[in-house]
BALOBA-1460 file (C-alpha; in Angstrom, 3 decimals):
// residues 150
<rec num="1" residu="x" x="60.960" y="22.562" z="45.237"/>
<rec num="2" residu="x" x="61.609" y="23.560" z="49.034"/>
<rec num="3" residu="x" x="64.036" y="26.044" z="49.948"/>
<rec num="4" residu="x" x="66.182" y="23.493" z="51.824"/>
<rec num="5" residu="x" x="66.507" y="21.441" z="47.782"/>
<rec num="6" residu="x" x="67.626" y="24.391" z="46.434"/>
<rec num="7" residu="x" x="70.136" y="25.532" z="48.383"/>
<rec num="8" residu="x" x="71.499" y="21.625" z="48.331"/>
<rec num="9" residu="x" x="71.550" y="22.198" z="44.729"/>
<rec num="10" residu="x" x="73.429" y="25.555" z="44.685"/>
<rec num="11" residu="x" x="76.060" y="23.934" z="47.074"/>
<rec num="12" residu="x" x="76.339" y="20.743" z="44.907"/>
<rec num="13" residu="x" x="77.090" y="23.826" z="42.045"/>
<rec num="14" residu="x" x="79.122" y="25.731" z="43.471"/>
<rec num="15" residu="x" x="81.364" y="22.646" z="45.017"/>
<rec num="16" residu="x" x="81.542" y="21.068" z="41.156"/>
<rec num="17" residu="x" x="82.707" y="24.450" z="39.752"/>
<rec num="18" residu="x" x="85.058" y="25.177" z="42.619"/>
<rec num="19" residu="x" x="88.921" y="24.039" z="40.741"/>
<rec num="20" residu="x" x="90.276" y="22.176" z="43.175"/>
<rec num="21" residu="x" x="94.167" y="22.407" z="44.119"/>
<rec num="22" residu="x" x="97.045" y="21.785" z="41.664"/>
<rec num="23" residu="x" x="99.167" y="19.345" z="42.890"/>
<rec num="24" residu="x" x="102.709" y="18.720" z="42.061"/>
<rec num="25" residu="x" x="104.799" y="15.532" z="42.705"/>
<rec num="26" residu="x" x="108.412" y="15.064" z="42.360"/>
<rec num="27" residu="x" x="110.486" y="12.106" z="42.532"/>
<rec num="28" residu="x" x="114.432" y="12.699" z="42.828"/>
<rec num="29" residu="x" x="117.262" y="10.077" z="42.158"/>
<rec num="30" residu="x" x="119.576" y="10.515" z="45.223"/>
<rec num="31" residu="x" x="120.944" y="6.666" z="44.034"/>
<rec num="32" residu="x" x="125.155" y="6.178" z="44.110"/>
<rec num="33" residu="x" x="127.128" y="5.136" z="41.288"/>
<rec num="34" residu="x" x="125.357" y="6.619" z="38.878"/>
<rec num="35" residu="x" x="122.566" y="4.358" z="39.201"/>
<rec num="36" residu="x" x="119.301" y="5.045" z="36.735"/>
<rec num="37" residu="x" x="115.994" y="5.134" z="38.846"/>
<rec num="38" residu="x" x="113.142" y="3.012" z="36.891"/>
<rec num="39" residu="x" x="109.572" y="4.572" z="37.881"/>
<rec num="40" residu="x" x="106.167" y="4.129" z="36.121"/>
<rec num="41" residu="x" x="103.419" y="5.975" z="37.879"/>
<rec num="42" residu="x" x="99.892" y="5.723" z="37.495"/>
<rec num="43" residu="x" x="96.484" y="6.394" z="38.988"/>
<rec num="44" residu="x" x="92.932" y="5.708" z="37.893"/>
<rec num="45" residu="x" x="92.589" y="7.635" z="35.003"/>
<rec num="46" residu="x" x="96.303" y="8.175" z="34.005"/>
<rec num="47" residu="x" x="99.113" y="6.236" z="33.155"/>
<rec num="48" residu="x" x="102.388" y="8.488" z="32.806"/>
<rec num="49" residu="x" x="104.541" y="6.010" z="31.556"/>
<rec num="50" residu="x" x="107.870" y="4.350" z="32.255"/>
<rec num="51" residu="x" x="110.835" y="6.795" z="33.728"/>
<rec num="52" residu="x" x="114.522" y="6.518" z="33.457"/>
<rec num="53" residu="x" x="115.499" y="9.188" z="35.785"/>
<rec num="54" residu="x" x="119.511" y="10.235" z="35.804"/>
<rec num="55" residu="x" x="121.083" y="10.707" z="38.871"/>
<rec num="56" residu="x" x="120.281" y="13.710" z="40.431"/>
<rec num="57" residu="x" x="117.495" y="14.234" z="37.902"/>
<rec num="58" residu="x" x="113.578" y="14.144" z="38.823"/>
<rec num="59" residu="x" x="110.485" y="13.498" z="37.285"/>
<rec num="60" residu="x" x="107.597" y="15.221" z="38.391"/>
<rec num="61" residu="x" x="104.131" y="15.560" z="37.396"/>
<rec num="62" residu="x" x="101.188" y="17.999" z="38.042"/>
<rec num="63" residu="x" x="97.381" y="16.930" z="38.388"/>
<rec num="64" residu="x" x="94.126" y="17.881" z="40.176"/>
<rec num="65" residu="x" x="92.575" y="16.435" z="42.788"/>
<rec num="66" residu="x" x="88.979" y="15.284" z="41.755"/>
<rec num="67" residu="x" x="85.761" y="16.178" z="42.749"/>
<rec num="68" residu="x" x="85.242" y="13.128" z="45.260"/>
<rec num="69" residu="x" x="88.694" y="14.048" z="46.519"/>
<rec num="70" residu="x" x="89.778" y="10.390" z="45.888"/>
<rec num="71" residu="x" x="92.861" y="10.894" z="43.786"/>
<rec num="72" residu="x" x="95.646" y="8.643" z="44.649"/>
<rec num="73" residu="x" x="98.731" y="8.163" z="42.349"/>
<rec num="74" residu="x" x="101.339" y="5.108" z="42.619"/>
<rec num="75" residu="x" x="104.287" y="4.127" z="41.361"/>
<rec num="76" residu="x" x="106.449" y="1.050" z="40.722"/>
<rec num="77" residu="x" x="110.319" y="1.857" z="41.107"/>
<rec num="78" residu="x" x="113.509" y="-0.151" z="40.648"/>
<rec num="79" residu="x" x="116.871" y="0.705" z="41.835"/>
<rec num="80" residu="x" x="118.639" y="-2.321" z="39.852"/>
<rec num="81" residu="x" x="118.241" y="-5.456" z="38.614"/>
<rec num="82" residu="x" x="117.952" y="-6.809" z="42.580"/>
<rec num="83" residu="x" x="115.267" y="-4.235" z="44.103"/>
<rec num="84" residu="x" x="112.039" y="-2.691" z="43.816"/>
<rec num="85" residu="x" x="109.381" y="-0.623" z="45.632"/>
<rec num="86" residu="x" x="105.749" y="-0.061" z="44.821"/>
<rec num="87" residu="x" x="104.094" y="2.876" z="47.114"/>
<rec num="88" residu="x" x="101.234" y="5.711" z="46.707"/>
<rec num="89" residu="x" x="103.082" y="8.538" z="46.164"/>
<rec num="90" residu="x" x="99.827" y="10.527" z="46.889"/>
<rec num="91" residu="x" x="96.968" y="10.347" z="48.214"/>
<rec num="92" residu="x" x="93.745" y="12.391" z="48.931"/>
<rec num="93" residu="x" x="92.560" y="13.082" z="52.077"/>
<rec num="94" residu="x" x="89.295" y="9.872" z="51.248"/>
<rec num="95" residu="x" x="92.978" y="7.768" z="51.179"/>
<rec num="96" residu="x" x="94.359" y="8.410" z="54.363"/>
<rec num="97" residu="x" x="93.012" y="5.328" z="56.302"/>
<rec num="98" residu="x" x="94.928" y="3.086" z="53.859"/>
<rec num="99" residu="x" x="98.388" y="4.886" z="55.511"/>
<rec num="100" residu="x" x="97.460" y="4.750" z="58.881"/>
<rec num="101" residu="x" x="95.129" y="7.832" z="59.085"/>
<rec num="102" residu="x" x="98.428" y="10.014" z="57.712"/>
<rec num="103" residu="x" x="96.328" y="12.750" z="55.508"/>
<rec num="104" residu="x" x="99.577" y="13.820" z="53.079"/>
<rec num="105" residu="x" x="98.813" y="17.299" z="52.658"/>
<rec num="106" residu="x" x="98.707" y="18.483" z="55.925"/>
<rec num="107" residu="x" x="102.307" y="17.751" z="55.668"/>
<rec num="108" residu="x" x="103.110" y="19.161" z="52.514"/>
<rec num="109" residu="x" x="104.619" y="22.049" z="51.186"/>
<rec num="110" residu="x" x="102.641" y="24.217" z="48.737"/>
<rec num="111" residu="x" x="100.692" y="21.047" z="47.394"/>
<rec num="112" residu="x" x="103.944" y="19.047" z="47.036"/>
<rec num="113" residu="x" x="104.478" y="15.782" z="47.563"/>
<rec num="114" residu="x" x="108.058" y="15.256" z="47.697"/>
<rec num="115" residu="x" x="110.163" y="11.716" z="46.928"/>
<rec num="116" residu="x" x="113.926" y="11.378" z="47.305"/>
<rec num="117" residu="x" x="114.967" y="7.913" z="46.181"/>
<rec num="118" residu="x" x="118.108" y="6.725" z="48.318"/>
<rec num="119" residu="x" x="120.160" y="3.613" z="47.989"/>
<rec num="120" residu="x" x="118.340" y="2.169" z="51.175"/>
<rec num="121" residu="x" x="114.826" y="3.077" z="50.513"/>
<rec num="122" residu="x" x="112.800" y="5.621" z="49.384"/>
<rec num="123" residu="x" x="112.023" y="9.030" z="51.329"/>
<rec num="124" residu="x" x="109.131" y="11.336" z="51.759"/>
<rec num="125" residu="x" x="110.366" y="15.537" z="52.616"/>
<rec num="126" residu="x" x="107.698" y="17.140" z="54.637"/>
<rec num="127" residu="x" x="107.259" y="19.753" z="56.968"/>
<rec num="128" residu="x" x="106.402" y="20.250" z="60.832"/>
<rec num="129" residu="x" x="103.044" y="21.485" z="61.089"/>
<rec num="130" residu="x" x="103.238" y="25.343" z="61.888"/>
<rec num="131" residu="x" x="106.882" y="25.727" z="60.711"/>
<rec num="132" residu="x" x="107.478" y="28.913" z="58.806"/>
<rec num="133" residu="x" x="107.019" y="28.490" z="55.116"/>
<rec num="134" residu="x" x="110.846" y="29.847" z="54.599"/>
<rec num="135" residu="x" x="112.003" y="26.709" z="55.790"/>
<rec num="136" residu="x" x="109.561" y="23.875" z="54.640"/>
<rec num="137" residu="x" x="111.561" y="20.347" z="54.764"/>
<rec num="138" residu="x" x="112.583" y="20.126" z="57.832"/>
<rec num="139" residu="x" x="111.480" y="16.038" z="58.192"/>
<rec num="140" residu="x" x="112.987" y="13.440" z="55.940"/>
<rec num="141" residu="x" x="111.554" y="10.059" z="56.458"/>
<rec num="142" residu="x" x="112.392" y="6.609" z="55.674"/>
<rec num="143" residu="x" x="108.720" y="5.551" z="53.866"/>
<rec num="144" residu="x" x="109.350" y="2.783" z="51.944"/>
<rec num="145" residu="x" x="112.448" y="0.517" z="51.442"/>
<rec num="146" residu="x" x="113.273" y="-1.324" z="48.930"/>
<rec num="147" residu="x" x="111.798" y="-5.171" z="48.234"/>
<rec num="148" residu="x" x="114.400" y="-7.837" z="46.953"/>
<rec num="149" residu="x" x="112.713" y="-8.678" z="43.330"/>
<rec num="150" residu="x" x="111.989" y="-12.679" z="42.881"/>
């Protein structure tokens, strides 16, 4: 074997037994009236289950991003009996052509991907790149609103 097939070899190692980051994403009912959030998240390999999330409660989960940094994550949520939303709630890097080139965690804070769920729609917290650290969400933006159900 050349020297140029092993080194491709040790690089292949090392990048397999590199962890990758631990992400974290929340999802936070912000709904009036009381109103119960409905969520069921998923991705390729996992299925977390259906969510009844209080008001002013979250659900959040923790994960991994995989070796082919392709790990995406979605969720189908329901306000009431009149209105859903399905979005990615993240998204690797490989993902970010599907949302318009946005790559999700050069935006978030400390491998966070945070969702506030409003009556009109459903809101992604980031930060401004180069903003100090102290003072992370400093952009709330309207990402998804809510679909009338049929």
């Amino acid at each position: 074997m050349g020297s140029l097939h092993v080194k491709a070899i040790f690089l292949l190692l090392a990048i397999a037994i590199t962890p990758s980051t631990a992400w974290t994403v929340r999802i936070v009912n912000r709904l009036s009236n009381k109103k119960v959030l409905f969520a069921h998240c998923k991705s390729g390999d996992d299925d977390l289950g259906p969510q009844y999330i209080k008001t002013r409660d979250e659900f959040k989960f923790s994960f991994r991003v995989n070796f082919f940094r392709t790990t995406l994550f979605w969720c189908n949520m329901s306000k009431d009996k009149k209105s859903h939303a399905s979005l990615d709630v993240f998204w690797s890097f490989s993902n970010a052509g599907k949302h318009g080139g946005f790559d999700l965690s050069t935006w978030a804070v400390n491998e966070e991907a945070l969702w506030i769920v409003r009556d009109d729609g459903i809101y992604l917290w980031m930060k401004a790149p180069g903003w100090p650290e102290d003072e992370p969400y400093v952009i709330e933006t309207l990402f998804r609103r809510w679909d009338p159900k049929r």
